[in-house]
C-alpha positions as CSV (number, residue, x, y, z in Angstrom):
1,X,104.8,107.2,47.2
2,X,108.1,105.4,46.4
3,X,107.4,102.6,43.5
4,X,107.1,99.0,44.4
5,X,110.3,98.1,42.4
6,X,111.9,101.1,44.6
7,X,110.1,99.2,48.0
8,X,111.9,96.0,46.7
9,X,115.2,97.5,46.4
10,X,115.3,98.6,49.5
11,X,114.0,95.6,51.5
12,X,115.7,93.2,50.3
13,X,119.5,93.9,52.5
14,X,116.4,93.9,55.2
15,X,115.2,90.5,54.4
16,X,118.3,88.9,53.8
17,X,119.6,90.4,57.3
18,X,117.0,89.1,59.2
19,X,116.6,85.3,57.5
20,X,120.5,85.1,58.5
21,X,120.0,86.4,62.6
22,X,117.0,83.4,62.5
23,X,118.9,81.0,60.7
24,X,122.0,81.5,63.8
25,X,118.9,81.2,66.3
26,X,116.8,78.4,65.1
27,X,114.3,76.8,67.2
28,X,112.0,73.8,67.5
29,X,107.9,73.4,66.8
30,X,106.2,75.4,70.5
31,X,110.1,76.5,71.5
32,X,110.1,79.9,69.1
33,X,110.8,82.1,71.8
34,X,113.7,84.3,70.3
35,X,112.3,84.2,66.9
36,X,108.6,85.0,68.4
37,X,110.3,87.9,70.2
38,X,112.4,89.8,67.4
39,X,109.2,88.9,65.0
40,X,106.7,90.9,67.6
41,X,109.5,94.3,68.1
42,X,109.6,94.5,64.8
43,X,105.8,94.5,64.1
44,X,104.8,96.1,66.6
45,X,107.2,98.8,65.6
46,X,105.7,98.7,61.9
47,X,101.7,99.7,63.8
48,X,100.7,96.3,63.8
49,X,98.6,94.8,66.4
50,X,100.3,91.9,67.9
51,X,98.5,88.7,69.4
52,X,101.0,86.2,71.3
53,X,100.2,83.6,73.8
54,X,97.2,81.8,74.2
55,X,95.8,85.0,72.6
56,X,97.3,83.6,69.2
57,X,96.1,79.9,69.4
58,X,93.9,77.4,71.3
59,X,96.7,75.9,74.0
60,X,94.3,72.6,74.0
61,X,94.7,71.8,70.2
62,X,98.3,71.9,69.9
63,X,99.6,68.7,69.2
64,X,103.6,66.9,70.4
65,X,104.1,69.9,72.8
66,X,107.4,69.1,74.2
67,X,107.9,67.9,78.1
68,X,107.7,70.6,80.6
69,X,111.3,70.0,81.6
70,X,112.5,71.1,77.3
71,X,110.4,74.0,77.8
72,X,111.7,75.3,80.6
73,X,115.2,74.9,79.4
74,X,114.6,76.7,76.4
75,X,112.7,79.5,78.0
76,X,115.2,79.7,80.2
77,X,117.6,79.9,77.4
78,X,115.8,82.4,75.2
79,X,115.6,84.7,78.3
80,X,119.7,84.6,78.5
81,X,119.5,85.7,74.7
82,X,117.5,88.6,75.3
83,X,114.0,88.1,75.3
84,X,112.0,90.7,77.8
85,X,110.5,88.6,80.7
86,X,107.1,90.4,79.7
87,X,107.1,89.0,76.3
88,X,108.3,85.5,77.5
89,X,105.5,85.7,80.2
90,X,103.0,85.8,77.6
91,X,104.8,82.3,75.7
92,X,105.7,79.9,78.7
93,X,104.2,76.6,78.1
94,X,105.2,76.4,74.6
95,X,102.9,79.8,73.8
96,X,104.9,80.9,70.6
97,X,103.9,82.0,67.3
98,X,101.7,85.3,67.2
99,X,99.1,86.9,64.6
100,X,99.9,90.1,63.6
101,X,96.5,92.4,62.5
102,X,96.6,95.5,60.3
103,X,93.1,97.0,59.5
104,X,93.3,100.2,56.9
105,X,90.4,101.7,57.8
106,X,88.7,101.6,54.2
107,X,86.2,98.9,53.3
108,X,87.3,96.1,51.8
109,X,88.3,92.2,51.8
110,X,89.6,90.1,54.7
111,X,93.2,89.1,53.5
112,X,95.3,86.7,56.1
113,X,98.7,85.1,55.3
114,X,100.6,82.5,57.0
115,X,104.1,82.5,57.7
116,X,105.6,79.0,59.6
117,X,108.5,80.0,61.7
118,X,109.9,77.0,63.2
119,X,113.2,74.5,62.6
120,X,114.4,71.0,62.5
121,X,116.6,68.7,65.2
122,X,119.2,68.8,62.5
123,X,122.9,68.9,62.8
124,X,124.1,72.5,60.6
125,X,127.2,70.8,57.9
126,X,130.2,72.9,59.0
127,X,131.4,72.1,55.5
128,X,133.5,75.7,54.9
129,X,131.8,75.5,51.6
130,X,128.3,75.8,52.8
131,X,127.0,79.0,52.7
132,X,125.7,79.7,56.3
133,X,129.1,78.7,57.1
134,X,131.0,80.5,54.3
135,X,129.0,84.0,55.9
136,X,129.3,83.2,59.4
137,X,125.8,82.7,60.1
138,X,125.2,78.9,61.2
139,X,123.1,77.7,63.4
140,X,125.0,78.5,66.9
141,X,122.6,75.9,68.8
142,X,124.0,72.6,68.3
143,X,122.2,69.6,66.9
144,X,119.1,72.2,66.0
145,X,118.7,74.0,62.3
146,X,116.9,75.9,59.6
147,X,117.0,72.9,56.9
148,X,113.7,74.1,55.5
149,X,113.8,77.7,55.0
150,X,111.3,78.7,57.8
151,X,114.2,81.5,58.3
152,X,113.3,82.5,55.1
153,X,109.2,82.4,55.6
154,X,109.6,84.4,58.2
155,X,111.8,87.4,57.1
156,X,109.1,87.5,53.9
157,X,106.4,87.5,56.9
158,X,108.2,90.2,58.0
159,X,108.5,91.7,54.4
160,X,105.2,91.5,53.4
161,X,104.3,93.3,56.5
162,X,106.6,96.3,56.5
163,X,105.0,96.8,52.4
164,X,101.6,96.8,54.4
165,X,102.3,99.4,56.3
166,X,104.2,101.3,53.7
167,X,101.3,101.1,51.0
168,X,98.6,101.4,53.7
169,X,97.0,104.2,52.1
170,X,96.8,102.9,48.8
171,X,94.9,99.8,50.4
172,X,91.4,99.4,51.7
173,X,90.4,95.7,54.1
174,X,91.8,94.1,56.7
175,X,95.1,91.7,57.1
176,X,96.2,88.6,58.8
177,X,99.3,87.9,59.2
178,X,99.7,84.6,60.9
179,X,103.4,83.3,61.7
180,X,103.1,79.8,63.1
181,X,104.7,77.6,65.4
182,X,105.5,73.9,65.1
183,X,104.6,73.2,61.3
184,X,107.3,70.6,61.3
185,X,105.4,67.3,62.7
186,X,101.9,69.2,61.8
187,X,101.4,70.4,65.2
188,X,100.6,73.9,65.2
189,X,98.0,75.4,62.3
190,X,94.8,73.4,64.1
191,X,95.7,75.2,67.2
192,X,95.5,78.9,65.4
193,X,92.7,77.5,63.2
194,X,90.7,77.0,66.4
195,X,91.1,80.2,67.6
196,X,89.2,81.3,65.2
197,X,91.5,83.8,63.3
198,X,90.7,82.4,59.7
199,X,86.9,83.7,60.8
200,X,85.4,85.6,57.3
201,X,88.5,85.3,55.5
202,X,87.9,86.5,51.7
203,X,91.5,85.5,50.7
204,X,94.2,83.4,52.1
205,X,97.7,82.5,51.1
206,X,100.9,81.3,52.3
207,X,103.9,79.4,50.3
208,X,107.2,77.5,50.5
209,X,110.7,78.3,49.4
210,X,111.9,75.9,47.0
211,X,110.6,72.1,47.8
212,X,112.0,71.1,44.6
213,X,115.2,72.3,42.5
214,X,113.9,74.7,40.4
215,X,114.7,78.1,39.3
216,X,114.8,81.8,41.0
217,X,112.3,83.9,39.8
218,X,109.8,81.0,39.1
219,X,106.7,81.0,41.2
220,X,104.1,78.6,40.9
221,X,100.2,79.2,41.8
222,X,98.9,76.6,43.6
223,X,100.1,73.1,44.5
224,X,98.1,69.7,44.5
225,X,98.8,66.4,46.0
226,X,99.1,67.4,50.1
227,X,99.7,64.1,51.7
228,X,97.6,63.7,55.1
229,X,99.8,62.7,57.6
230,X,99.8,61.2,61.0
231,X,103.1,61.6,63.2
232,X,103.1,58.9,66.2
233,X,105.8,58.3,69.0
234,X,105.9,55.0,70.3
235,X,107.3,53.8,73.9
236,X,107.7,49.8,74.7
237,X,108.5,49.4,78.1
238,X,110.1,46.3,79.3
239,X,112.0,44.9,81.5
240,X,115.7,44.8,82.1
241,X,118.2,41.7,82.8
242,X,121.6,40.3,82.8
243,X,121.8,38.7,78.8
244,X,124.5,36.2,80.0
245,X,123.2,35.6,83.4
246,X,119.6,35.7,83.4
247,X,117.8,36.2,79.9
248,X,114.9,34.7,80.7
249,X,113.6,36.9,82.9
250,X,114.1,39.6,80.8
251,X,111.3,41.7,78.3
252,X,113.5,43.0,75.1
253,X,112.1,46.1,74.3
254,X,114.5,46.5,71.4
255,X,113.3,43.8,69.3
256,X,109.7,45.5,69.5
257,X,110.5,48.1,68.1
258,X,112.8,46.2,65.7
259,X,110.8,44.1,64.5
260,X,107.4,46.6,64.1
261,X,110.2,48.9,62.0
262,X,110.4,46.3,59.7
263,X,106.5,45.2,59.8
264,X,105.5,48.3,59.4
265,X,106.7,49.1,55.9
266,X,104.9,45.8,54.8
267,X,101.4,47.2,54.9
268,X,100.1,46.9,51.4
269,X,99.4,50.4,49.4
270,X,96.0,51.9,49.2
271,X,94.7,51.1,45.2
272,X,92.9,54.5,45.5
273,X,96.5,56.4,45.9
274,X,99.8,57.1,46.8
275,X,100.5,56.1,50.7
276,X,103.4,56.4,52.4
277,X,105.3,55.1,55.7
278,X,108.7,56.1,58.1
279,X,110.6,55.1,60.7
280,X,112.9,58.1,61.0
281,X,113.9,57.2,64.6
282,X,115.2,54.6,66.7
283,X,116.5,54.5,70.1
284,X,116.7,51.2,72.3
285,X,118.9,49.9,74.8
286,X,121.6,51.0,77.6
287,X,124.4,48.2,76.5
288,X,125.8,45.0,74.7
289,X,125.2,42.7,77.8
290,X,121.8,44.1,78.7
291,X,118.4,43.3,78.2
292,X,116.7,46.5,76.7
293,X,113.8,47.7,79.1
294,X,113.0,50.6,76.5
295,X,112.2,51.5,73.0
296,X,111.7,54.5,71.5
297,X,110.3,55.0,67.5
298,X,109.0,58.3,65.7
299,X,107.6,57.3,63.1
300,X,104.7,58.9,60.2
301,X,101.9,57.7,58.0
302,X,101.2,60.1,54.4
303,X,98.0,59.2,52.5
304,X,97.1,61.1,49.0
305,X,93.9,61.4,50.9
306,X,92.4,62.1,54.4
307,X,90.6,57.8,54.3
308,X,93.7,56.6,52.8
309,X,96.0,58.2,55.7
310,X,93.5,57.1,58.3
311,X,94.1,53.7,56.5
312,X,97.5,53.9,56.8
313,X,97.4,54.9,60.5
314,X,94.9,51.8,61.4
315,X,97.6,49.6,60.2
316,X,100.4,50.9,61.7
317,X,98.6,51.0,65.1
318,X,97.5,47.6,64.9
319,X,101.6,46.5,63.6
320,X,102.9,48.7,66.7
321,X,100.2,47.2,69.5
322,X,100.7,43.2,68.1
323,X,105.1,43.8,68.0
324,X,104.7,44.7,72.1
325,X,102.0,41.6,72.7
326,X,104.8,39.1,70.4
327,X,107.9,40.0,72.8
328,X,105.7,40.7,75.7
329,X,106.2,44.5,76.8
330,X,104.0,47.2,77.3
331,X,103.2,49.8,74.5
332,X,102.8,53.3,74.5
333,X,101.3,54.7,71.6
334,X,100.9,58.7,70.8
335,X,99.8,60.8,67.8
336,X,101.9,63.8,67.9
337,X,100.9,66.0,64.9
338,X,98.6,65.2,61.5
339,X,97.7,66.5,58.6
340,X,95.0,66.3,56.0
341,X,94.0,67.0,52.2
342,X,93.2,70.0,50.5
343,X,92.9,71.6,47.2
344,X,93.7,75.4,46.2
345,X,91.5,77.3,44.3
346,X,92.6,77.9,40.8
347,X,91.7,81.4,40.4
348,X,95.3,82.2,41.6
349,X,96.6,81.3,38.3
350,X,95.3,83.9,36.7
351,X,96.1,86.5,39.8
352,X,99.3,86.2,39.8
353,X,99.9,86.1,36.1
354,X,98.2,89.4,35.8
355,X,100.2,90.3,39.4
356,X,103.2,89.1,37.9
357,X,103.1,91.1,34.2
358,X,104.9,94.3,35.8
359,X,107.5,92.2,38.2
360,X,111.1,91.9,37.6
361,X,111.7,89.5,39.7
362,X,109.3,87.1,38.8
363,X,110.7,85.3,35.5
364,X,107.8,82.8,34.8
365,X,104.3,81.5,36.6
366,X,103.4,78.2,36.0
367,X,100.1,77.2,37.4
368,X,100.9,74.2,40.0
369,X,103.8,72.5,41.6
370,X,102.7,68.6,42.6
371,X,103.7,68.7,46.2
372,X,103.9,65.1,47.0
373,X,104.8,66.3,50.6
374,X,102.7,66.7,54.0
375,X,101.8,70.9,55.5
376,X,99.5,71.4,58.0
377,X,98.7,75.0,56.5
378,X,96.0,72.5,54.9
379,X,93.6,73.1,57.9
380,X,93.6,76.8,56.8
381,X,92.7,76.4,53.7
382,X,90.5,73.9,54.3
383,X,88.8,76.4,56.9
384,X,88.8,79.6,54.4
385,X,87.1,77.4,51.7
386,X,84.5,75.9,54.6
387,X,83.2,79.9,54.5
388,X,83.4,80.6,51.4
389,X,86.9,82.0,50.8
390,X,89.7,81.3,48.5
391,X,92.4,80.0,49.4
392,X,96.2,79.0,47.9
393,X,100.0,77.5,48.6
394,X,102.7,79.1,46.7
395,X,106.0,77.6,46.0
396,X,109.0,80.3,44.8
397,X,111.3,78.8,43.1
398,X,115.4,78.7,43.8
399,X,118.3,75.9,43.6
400,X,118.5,73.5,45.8
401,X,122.7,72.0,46.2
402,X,120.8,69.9,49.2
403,X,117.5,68.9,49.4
404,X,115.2,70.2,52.4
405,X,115.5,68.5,55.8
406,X,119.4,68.0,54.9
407,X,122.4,69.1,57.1
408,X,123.9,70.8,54.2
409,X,120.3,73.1,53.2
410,X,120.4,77.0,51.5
411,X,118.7,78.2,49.1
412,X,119.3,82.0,47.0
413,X,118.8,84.6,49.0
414,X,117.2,86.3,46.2
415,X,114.0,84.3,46.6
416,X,112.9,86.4,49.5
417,X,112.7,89.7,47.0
418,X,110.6,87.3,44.9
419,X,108.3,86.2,47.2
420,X,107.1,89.2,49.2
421,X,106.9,90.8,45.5
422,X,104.4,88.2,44.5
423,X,102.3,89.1,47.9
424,X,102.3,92.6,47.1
425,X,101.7,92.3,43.7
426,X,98.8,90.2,44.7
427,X,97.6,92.3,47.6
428,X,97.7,95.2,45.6
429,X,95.3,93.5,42.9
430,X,93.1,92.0,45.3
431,X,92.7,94.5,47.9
432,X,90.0,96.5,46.3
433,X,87.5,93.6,46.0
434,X,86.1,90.1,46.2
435,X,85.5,88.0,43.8
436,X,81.7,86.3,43.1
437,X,82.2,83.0,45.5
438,X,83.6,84.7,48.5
439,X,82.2,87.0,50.8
């Protein structure tokens, strides 16, 4: 059996291949078809067992599943770039994600990992000096892009699978891989949660590439502070006129939605913690001379907690509802996605510093990254603690040039080595037994 630093060696041209073929192919939250499709070939071709469909999540509990009309193009789409009409059978409806299964045959622990696979309606930079652009791998569908480094969660998904397979023998338990749809908005982890794939899990993990600018070859335990989050889209309809002839018999939907985007960030903060509110998007009106009949907002709520979030959400419902009675026009309010709180288990720490001891690729371990940011993995770890698991969120560290959700995102390339080494360095020291607390 070939060492793990030999494994790592070897897989990294692997990982870095495949993060670049998903960053030129990125696709929204329930529209993963492509990336659903090279993800299941490739596993299936490892001896996993592959779940897609309403096999890998509750279709009822997803949450801001696009209009029938997007999914169809995009199916339609995906099938013109190659996906087989059997597997995109199995996906129509906004059907994509899948769970992966692995069982060794040996007793042993439950271990399930999630992977979030989806991207952002983001315009790529094409800035010769960014580096997608500088290797010829942007993101060739327009207005649509991996600014958060889901590319890269998914090629480690797809590392920390083919060092399952590889070490298989040297394992004992069973593994989960889950690799999710629609985290962006917090729309898809209920849906696998309900499934019931989390079901006697022992140990659960999943992690982030970079969130803040830190430093390749820095991992960090666990992470604190998840904001619960609501994500609404808002509709006022109203009614449209001449605005020289007759503006009186007109119902400005615009100024609704004006006027609750600037009510909305006047809801006082929670004295029990941090609260947060957005308008990220506007759209009103057809032109200079016209009344506006509709209104469009997207807009979120974050709470440090789950009551302060639902706080938040209260008040901006009841700003959104009394800005359509002021001017007048009807409002149509939906919840889209949410999030709530949760806490890792700090036992971790200590893992993956004794994990970490033999790595060369992991520099330095610190024990928690404040997150100060909204994931929806939250439900799974919330779920894996409910029976008696133990769950965490990893963050690897690399430099950040651009934030995340930027036009201009990338991250090293050499943070996907690090990452899938930490999994296997922690499967490896876990998958021989559980702890006192879980199962």
């Amino acid at each position: 059996m070939k060492s793990l630093e030999q494994f790592m060696e070897e897989i990294a041209p692997v990982l870095t291949a495949f993060r670049r073929t998903l960053h030129q192919k990125p696709e929204l939250g329930f529209t993963e078809y492509v990336t659903t499709y090279l993800l299941g070939k490739k596993l299936t071709d490892l001896g996993f067992t592959i779940h897609m469909g309403k096999e890998a999540l509750e279709s009822r509990d997803r949450m801001g599943v696009p209009p029938n009309e997007f999914l169809h193009l995009q199916e339609e789409r995906s099938r013109l770039e190659g996906v087989e009409e059997s597997w995109l059978d199995k996906m129509r409806g906004g059907h994509t994600g899948l769970v992966a299964t692995l069982d060794t045959g040996q007793p042993g622990p439950h271990m399930a990992f999630r992977f979030d696979i989806d991207a952002l309606p983001i315009r790529e930079s094409t800035d010769p000096e960014h580096f997608p652009a500088k290797g010829n791998f942007s993101s060739s569908h327009d207005g649509v892009m991996h600014a958060c480094g889901h590319d890269g969660h998914a090629a480690i998904g797809l590392g920390v699978a083919t060092f399952l397979t590889q070490y298989k023998d040297q394992l004992s338990g069973k593994f989960t891989l889950l690799f999710q749809p629609a985290e962006e908005g917090g729309r898809g982890a209920k849906a696998m949660v309900k499934k019931g794939w989390l079901h006697q899990v022992d140990y659960f993990a999943s992690g982030h590439i970079g969130i803040r600018n830190t430093k390749l070859g820095h991992v960090y335990a666990t992470t604190n502070s998840f904001l619960a989050s609501s994500k609404i889209n808002v509709t006022y309809k109203g009614k449209a006129a001449h605005a020289g002839l007759e503006p009186e018999k007109g119902k400005n939907a615009l100024l609704a939605a004006a006027a609750a985007s600037i009510h909305l960030y006047t809801i006082p903060r929670h004295s029990d913690g941090a609260s947060r509110i957005n308008v990220g998007k506007l759209l009103a009106g057809a032109g200079r001379n016209i009344i506006a009949d509709e209104a469009q907002l997207e807009m979120e709520t974050r709470g440090e907690t789950t009551t302060i979030n639902q706080y938040m959400l209260n008040e901006a419902l009841r700003i959104l509802r009394a800005s359509g009675e002021l001017y007048g026009v009807e409002t149509v309010i939906d919840v889209v996605g949410d999030t709530v709180e949760a806490e890792c288990n700090r036992d971790w720490i200590q893992w993956l510093n004794e994990a970490a001891e033999a790595s060369p690729f992991i520099s330095e371990v610190h024990d928690v990254l404040p997150l100060k940011a909204s994931e929806d993995v939250t439900y799974m770890i919330n779920e894996v603690q409910k029976q008696g698991g133990s769950a965490t969120f990893m963050v690897f560290g690399t430099e950040l040039k651009n934030g995340h959700h930027h036009h201009a995102f990338d991250f090293e390339e050499g943070v996907l080595q690090v990452a899938v080494d930490a999994f296997a360095r922690l499967i490896l020291k876990r998958s021989h037994q559980k702890e006192e607390g879980t199962r």
